[in-house]
N, CA, C and O atoms as a DFTB+ gen file, in Angstrom:
760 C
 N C O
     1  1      70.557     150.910     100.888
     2  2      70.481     152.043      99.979
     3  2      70.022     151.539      98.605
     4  3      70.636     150.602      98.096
     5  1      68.973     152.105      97.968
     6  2      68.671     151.705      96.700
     7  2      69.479     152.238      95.820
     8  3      69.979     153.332      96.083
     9  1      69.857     151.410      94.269
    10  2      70.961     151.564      93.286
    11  2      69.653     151.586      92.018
    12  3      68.673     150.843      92.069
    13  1      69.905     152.595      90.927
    14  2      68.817     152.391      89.935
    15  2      69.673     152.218      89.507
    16  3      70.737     152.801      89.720
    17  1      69.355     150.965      88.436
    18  2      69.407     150.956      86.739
    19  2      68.727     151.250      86.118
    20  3      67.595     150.769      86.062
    21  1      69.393     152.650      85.025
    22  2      68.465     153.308      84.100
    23  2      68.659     152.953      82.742
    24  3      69.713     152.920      82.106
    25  1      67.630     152.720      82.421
    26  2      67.052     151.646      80.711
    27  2      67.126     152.988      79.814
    28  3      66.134     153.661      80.094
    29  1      67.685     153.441      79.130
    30  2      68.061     154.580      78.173
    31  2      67.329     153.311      76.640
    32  3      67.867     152.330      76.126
    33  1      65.804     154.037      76.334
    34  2      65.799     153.503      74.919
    35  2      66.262     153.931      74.183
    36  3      65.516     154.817      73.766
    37  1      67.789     153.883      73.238
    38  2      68.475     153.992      71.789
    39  2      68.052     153.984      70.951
    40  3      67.783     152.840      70.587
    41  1      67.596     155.216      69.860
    42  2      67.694     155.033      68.751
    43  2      68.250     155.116      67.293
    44  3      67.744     155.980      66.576
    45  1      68.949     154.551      66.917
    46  2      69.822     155.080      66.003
    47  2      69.282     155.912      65.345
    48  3      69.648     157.038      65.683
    49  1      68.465     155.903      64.429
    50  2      67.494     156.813      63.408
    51  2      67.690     158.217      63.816
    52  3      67.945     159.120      63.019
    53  1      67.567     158.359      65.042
    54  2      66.908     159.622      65.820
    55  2      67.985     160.108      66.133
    56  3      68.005     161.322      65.928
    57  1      69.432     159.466      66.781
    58  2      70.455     159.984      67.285
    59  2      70.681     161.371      66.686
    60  3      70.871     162.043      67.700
    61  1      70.770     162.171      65.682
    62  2      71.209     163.320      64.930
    63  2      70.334     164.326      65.353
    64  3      70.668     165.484      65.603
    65  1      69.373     163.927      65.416
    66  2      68.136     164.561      65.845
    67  2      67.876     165.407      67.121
    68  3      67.343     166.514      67.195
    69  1      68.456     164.504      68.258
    70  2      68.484     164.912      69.518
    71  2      69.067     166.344      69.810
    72  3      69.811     166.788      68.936
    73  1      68.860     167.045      70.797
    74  2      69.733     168.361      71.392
    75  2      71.048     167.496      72.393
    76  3      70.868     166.447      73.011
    77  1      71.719     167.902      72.354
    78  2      73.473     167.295      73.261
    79  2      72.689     167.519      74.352
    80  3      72.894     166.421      74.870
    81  1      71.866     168.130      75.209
    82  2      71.710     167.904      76.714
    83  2      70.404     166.623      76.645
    84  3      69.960     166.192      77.709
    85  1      70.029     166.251      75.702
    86  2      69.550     164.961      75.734
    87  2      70.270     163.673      76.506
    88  3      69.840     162.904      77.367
    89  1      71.558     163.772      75.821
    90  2      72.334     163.001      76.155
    91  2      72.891     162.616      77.628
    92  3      73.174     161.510      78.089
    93  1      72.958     164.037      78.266
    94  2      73.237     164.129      79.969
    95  2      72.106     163.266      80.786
    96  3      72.188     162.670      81.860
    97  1      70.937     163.440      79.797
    98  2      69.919     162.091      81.048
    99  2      69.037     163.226      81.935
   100  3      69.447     164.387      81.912
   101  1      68.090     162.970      82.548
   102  2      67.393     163.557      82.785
   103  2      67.732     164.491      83.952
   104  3      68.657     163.965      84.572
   105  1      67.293     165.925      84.646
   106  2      68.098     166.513      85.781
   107  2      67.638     166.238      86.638
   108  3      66.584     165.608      86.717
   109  1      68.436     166.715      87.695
   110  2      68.483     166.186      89.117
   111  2      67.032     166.954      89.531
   112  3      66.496     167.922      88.991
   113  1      66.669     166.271      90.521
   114  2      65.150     166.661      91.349
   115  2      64.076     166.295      91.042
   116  3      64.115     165.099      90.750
   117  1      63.122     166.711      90.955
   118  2      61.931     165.705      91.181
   119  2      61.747     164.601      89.875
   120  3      61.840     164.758      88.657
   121  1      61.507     163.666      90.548
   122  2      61.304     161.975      89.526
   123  2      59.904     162.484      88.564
   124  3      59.187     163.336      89.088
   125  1      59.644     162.135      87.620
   126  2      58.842     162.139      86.526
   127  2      57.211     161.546      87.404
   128  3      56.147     162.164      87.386
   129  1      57.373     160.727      87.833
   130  2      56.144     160.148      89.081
   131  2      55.874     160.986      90.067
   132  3      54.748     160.894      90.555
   133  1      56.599     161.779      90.493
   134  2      56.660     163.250      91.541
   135  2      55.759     164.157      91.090
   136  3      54.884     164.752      91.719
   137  1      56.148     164.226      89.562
   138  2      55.403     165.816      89.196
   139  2      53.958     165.168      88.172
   140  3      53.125     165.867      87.596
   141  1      54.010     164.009      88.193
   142  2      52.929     163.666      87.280
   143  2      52.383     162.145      88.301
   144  3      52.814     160.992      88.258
   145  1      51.352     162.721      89.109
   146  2      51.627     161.195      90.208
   147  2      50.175     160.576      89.776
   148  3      48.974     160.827      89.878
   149  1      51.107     159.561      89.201
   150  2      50.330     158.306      88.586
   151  2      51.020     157.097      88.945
   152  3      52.173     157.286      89.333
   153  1      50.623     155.901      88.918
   154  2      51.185     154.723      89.429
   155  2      52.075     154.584      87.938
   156  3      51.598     155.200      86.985
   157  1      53.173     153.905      87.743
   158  2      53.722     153.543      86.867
   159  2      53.064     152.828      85.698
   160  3      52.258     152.033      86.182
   161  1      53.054     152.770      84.522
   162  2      52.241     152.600      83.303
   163  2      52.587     150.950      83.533
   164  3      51.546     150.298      83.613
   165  1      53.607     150.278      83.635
   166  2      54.192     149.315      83.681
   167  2      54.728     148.950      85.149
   168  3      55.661     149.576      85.651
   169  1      53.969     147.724      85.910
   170  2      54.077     147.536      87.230
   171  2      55.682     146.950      87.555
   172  3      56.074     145.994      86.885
   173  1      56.441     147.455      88.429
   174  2      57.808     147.405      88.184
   175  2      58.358     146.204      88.789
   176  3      59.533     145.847      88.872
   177  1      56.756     145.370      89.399
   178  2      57.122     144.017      89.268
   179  2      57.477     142.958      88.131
   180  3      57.907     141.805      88.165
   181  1      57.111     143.848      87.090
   182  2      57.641     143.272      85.761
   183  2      59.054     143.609      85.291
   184  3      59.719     142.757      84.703
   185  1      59.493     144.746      85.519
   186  2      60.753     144.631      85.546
   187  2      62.115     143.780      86.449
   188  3      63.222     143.338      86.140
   189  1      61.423     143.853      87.492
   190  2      61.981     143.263      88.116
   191  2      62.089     141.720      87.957
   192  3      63.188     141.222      88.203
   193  1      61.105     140.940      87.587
   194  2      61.039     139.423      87.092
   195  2      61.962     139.563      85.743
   196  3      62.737     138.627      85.544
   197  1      61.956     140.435      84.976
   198  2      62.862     140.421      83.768
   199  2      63.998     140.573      83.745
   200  3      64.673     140.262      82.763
   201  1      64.795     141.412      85.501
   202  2      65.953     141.859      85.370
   203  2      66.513     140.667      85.975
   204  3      67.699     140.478      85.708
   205  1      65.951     139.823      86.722
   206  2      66.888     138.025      86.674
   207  2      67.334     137.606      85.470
   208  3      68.438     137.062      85.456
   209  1      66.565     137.765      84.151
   210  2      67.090     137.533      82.940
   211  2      67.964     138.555      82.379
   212  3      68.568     138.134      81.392
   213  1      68.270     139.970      82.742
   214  2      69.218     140.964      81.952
   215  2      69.229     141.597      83.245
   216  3      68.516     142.439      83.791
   217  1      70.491     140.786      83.647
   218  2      70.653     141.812      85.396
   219  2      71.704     143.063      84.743
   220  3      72.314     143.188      83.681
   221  1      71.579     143.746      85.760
   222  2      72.415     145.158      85.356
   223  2      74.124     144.824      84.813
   224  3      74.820     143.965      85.355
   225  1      74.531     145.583      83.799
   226  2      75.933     145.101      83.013
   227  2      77.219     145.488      84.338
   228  3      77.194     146.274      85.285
   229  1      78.050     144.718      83.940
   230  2      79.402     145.376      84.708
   231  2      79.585     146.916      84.287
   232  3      79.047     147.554      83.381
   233  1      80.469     147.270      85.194
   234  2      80.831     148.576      85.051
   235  2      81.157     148.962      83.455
   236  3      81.527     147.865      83.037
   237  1      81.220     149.713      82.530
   238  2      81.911     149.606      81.207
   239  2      81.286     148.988      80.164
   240  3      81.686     149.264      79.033
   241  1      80.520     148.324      80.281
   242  2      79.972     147.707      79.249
   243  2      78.630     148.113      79.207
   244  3      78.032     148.764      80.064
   245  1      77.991     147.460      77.610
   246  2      76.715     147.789      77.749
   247  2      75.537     147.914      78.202
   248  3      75.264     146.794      78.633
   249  1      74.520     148.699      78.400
   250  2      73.160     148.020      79.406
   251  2      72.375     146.986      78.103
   252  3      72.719     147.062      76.923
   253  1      71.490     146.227      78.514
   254  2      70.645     145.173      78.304
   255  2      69.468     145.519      77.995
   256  3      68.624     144.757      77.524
   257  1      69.261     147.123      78.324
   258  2      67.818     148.278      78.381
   259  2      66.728     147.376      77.561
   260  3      65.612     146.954      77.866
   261  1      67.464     147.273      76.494
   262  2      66.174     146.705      75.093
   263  2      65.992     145.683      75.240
   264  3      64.862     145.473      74.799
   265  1      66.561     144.465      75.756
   266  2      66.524     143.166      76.452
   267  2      65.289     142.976      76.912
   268  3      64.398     142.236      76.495
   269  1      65.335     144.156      78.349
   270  2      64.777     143.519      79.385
   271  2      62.869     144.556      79.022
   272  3      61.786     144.429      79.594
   273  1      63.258     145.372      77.978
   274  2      62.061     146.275      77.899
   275  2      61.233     144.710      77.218
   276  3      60.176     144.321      77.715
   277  1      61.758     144.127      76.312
   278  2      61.114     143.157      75.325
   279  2      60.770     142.708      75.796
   280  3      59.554     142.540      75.710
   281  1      61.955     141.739      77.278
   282  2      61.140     140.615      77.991
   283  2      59.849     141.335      79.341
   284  3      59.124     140.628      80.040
   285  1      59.898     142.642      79.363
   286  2      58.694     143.439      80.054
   287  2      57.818     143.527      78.748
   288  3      56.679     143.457      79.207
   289  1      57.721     143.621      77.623
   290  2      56.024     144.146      76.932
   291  2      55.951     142.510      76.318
   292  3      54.791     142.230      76.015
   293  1      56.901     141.412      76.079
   294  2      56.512     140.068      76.178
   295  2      55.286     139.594      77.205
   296  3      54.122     139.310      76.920
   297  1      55.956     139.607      78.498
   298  2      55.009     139.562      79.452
   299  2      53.754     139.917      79.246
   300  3      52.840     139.103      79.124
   301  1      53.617     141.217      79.191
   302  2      52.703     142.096      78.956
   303  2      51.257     141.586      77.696
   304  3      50.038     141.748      77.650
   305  1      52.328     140.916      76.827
   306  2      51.818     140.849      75.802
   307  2      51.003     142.059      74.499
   308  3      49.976     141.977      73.825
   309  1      52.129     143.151      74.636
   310  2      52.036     144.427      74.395
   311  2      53.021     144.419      72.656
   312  3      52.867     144.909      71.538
   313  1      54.141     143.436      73.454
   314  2      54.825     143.188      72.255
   315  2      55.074     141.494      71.622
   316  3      55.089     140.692      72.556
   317  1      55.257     140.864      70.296
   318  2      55.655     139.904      70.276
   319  2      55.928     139.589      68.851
   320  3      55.396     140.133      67.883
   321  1      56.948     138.508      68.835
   322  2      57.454     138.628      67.561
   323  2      57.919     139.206      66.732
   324  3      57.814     138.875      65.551
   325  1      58.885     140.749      67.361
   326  2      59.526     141.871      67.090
   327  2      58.130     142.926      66.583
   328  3      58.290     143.870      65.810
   329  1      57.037     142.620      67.070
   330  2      55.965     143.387      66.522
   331  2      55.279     143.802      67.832
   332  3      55.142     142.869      68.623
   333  1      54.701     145.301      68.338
   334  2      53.807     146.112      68.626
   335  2      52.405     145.441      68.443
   336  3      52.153     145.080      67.293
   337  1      51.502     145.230      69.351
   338  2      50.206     144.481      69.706
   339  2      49.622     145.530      70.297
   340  3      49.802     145.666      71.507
   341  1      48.656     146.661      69.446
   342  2      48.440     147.689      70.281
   343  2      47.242     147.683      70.631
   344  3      46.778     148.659      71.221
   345  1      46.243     146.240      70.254
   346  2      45.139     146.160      71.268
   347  2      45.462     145.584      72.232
   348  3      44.675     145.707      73.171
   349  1      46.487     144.869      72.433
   350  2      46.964     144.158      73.738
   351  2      47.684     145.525      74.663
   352  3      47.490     145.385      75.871
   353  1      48.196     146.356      74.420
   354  2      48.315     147.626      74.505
   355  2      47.478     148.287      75.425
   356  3      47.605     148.790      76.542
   357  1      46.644     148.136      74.657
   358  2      45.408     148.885      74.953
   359  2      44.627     148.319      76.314
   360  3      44.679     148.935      77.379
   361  1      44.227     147.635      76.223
   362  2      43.971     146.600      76.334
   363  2      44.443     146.195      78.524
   364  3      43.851     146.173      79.602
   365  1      45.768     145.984      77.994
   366  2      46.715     145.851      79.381
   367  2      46.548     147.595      80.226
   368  3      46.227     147.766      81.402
   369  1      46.812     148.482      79.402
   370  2      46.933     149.500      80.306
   371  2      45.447     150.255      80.840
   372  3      45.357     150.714      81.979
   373  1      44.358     150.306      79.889
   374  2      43.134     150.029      80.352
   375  2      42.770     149.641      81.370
   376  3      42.211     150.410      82.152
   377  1      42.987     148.273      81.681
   378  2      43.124     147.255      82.852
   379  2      43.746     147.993      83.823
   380  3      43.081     148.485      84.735
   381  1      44.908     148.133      83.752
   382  2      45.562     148.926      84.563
   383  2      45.715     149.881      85.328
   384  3      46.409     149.983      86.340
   385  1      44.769     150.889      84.616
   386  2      44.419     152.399      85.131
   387  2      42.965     152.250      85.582
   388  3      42.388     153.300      85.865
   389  1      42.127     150.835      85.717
   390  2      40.823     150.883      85.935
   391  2      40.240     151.841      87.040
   392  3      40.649     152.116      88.168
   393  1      39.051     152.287      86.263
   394  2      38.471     153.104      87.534
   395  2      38.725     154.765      87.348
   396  3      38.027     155.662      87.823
   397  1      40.280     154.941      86.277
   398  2      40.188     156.103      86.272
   399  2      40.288     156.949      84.971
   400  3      41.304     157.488      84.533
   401  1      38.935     156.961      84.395
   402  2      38.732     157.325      83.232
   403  2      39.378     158.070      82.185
   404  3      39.399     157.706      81.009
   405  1      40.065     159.441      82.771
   406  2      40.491     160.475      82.727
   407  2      41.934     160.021      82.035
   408  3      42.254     160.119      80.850
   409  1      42.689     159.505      83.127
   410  2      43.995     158.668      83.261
   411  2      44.116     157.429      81.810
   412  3      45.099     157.185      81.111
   413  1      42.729     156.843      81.746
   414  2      42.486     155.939      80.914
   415  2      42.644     156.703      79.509
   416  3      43.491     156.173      78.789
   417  1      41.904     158.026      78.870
   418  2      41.837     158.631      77.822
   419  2      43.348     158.998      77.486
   420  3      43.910     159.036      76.391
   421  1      43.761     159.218      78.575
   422  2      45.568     159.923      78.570
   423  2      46.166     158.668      77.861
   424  3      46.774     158.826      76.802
   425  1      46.036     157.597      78.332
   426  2      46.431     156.657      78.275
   427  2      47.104     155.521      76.588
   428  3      48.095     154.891      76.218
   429  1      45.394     156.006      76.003
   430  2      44.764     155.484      75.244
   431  2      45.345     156.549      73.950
   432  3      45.494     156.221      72.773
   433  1      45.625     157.968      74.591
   434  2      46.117     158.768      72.900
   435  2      47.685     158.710      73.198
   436  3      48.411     159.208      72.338
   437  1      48.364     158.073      74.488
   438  2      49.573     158.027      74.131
   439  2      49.879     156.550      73.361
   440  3      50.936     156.300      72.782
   441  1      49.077     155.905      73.441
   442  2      49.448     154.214      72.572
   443  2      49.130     155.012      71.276
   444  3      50.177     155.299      70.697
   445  1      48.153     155.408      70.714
   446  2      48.174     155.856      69.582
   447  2      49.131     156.838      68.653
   448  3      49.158     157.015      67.435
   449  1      50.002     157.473      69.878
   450  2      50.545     158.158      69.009
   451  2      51.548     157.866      69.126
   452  3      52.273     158.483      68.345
   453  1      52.303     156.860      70.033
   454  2      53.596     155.944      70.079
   455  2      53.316     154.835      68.866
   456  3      54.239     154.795      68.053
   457  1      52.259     153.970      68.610
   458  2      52.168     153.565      67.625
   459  2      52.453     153.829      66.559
   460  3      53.103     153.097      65.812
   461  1      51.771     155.556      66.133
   462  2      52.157     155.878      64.827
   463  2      53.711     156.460      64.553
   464  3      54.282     156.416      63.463
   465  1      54.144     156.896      65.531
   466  2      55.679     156.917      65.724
   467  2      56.496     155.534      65.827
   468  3      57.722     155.567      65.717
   469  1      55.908     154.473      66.011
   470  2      56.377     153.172      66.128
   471  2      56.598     152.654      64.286
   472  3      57.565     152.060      63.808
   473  1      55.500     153.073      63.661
   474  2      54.970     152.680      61.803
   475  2      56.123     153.084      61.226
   476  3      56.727     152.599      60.270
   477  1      56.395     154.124      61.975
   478  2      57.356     155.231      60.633
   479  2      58.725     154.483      61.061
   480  3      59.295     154.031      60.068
   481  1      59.307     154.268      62.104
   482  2      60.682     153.734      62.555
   483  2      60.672     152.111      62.806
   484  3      61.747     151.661      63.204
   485  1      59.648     151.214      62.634
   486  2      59.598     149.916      62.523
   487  2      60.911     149.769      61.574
   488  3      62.002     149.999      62.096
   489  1      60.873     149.523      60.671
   490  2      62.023     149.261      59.439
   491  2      63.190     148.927      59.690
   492  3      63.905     147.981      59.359
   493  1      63.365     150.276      60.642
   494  2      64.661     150.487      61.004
   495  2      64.851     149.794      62.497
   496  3      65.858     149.095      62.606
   497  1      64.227     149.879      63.343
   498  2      64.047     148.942      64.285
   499  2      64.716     147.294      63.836
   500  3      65.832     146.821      64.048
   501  1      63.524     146.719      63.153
   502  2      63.720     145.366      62.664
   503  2      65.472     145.073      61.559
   504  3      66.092     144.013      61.475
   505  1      65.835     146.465      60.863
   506  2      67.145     146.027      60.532
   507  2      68.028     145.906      61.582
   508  3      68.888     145.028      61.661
   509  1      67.740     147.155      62.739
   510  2      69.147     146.668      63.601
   511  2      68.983     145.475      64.534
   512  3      69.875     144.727      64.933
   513  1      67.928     145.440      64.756
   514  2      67.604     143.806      65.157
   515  2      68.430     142.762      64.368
   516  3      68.648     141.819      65.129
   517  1      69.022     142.533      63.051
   518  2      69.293     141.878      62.364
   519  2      70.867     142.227      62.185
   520  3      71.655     141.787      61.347
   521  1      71.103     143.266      63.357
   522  2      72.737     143.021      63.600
   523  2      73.453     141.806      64.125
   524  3      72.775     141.174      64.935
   525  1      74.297     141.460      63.948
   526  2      74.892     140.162      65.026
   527  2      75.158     140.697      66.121
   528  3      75.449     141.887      66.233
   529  1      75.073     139.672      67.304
   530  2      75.107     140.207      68.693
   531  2      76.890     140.039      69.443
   532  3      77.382     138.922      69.280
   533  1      77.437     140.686      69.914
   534  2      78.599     139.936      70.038
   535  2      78.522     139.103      71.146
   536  3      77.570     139.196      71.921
   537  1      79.922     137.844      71.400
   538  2      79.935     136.850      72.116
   539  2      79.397     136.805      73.273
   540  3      79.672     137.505      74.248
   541  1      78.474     135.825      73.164
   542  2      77.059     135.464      74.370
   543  2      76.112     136.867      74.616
   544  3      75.807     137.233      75.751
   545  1      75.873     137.282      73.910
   546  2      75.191     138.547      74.226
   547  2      74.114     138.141      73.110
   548  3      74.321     137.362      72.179
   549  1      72.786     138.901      73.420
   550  2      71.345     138.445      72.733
   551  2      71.350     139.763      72.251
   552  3      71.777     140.696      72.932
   553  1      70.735     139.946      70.698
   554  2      70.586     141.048      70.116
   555  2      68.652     141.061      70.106
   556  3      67.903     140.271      69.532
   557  1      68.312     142.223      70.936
   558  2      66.926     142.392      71.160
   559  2      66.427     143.514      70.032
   560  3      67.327     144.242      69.617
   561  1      65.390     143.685      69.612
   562  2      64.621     144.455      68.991
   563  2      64.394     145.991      70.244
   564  3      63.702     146.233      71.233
   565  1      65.283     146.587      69.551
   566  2      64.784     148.352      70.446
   567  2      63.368     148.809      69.981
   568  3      63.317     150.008      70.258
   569  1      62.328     148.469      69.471
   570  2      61.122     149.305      69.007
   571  2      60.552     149.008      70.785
   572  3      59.780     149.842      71.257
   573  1      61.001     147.775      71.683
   574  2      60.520     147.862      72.768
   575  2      60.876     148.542      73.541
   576  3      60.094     148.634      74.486
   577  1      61.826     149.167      73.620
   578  2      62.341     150.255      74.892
   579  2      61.947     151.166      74.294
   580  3      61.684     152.073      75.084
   581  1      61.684     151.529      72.932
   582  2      61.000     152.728      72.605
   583  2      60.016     152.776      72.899
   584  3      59.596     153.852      73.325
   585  1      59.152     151.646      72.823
   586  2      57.341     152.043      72.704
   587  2      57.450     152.663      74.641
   588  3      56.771     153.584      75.094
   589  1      58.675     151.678      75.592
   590  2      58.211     152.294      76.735
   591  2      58.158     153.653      77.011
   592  3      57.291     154.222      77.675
   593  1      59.156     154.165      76.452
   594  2      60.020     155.418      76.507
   595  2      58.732     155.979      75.980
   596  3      58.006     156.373      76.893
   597  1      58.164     156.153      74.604
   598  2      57.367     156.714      74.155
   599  2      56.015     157.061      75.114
   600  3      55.618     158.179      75.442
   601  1      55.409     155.683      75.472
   602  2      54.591     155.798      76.024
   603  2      54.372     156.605      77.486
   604  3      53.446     157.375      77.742
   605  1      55.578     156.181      78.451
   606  2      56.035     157.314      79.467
   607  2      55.697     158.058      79.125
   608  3      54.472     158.185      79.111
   609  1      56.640     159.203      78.541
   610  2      56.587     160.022      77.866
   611  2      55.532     160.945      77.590
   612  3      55.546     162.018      78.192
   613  1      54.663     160.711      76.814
   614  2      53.090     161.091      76.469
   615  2      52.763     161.066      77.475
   616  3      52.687     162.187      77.977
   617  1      52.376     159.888      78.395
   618  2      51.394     159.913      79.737
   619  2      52.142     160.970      80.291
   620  3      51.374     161.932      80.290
   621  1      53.200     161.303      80.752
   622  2      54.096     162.725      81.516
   623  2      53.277     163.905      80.734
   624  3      52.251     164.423      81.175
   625  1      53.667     164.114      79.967
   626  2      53.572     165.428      79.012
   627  2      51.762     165.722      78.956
   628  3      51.166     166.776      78.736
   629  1      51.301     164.542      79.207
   630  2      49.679     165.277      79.223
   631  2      49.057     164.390      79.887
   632  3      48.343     163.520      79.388
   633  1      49.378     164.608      81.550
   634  2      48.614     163.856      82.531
   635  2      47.943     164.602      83.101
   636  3      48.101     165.823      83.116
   637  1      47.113     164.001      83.643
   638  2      45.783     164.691      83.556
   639  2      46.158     165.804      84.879
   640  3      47.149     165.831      85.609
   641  1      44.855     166.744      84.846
   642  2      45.438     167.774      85.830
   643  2      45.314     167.923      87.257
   644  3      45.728     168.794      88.022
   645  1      44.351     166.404      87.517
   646  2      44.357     166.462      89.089
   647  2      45.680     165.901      89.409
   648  3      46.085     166.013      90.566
   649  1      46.371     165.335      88.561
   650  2      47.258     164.399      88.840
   651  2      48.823     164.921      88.646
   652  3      49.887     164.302      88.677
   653  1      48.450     166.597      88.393
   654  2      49.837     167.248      88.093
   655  2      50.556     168.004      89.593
   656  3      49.886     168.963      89.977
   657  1      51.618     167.741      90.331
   658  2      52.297     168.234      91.273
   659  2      52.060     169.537      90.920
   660  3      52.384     170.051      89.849
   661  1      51.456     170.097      91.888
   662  2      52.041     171.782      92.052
   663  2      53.264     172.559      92.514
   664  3      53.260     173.522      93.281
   665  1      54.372     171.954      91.890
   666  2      55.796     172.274      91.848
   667  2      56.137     172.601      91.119
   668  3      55.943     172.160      89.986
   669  1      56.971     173.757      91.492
   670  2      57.842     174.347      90.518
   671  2      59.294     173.904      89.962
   672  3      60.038     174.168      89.017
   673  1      59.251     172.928      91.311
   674  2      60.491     171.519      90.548
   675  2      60.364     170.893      89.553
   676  3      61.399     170.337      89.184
   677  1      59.394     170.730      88.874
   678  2      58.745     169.983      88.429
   679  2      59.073     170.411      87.136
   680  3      58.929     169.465      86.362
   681  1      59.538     171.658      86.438
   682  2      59.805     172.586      85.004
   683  2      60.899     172.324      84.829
   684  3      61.456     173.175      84.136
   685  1      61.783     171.185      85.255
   686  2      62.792     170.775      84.239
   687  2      62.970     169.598      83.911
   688  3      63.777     169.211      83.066
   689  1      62.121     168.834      84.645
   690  2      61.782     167.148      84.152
   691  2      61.102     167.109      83.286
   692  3      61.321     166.177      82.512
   693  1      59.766     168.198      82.883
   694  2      59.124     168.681      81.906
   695  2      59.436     168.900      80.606
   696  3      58.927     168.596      79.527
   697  1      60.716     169.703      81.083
   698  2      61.177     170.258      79.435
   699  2      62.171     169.144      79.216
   700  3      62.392     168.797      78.056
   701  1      62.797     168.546      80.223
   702  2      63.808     167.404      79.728
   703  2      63.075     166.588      78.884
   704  3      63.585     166.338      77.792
   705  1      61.772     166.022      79.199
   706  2      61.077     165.015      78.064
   707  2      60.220     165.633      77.295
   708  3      59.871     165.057      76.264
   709  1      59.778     166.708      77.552
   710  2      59.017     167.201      76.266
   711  2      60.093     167.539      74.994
   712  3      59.671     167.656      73.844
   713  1      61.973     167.726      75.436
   714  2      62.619     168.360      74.284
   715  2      63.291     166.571      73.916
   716  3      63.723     166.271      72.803
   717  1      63.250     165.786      74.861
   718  2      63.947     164.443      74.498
   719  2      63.208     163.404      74.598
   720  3      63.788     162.318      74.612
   721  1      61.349     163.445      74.721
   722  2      61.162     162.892      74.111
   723  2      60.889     161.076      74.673
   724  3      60.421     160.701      75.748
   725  1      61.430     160.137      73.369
   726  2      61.559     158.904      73.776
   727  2      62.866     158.297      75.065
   728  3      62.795     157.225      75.666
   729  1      63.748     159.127      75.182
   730  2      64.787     158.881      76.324
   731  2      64.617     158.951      77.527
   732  3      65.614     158.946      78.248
   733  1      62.904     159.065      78.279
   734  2      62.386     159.129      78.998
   735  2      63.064     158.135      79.565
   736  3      63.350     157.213      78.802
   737  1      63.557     158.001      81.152
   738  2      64.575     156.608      81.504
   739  2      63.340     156.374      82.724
   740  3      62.827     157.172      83.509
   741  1      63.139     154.998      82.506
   742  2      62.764     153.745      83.315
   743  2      63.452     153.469      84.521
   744  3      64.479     152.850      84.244
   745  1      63.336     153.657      85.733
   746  2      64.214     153.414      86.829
   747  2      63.924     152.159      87.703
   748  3      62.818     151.984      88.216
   749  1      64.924     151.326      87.845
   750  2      64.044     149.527      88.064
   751  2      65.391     150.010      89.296
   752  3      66.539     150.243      88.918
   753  1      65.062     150.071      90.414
   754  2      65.374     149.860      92.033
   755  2      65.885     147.870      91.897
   756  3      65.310     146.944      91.325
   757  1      66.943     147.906      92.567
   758  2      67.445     146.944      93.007
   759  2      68.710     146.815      93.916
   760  3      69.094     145.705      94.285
């Protein structure tokens, strides 16, 4: 039986911001890849090589989400040095979507506009980065689980239209991330 761990990107800044059914996580029925069927932006063989380094937390304690997003756009080379690389960005997911132009343009205005949503909340990113981590625990930079979240996100909300499920299941995974946004959750099977 497969078990997901779901990568919830945090942002403090934003927390006030949110609607309370943000918080419940996305609803039950069709997966975000269901109603928008595209291969994953991020091959989940990369998560998976990262989650040997931030395996899923015990029961009760915290997830690692921002950990393992860093050591996924590290890889990638999307992110580095607590900094956003958005021709590498570009660049990687380009590559990625080769062949399908359409998919590629989608692609290309969600880095841009996760970027410029990335400019305005950098700051704040890089201070809580500069929290102390508690005992044996690594304090990661969240602008990386955001840019994923973000980027999801966008590609969902305006994928292209051969590529949109004709379901009517499909109108509440919709409004779950079009009203929440960056909390778009990452699901890494293990």
């Amino acid at each position: 039986m497969n078990k997901f761990f779901v990568i919830f990107s945090l942002i403090a800044v934003a927390l006030a911001e949110l609607p309370e059914e943000c918080w419940q996580g996305q609803p039950d029925g069709k997966s975000p890849h269901e109603c928008c069927q595209l291969k994953e932006a991020i091959p989940m063989a990369l998560f998976e090589k990262c989650k040997s380094l931030f395996p899923p937390p015990p029961p009760g304690s915290h997830p690692k989400g921002c950990c393992m997003s860093e050591c996924v756009l590290s890889e990638t080379k999307i992110f580095a040095e607590g900094k956003m690389n958005k021709d590498e960005a570009l660049k990687f997911l380009s590559k990625h979507f080769e062949g399908d132009a359409e998919t590629i343009k989608v692609v290309h205005e969600a880095v841009e506009h996760c970027d410029k949503e990335y400019q305005t909340k950098k700051a704040g990113f890089d201070e809580m980065a500069k929290q102390p981590a508690a005992p044996g625990e690594k304090v990661c930079n969240m602008a990386s689980g955001f840019l994923i979240g973000c980027v999801n996100a966008q590609i969902f909300l305006n994928c292209p239209k051969d590529k949109v499920a004709a379901d009517a299941s499909c109108g509440p995974i919709k409004s779950f991330i079009d009203k929440c946004g960056f909390l778009y959750p990452i699901k890494v099977v293990h």
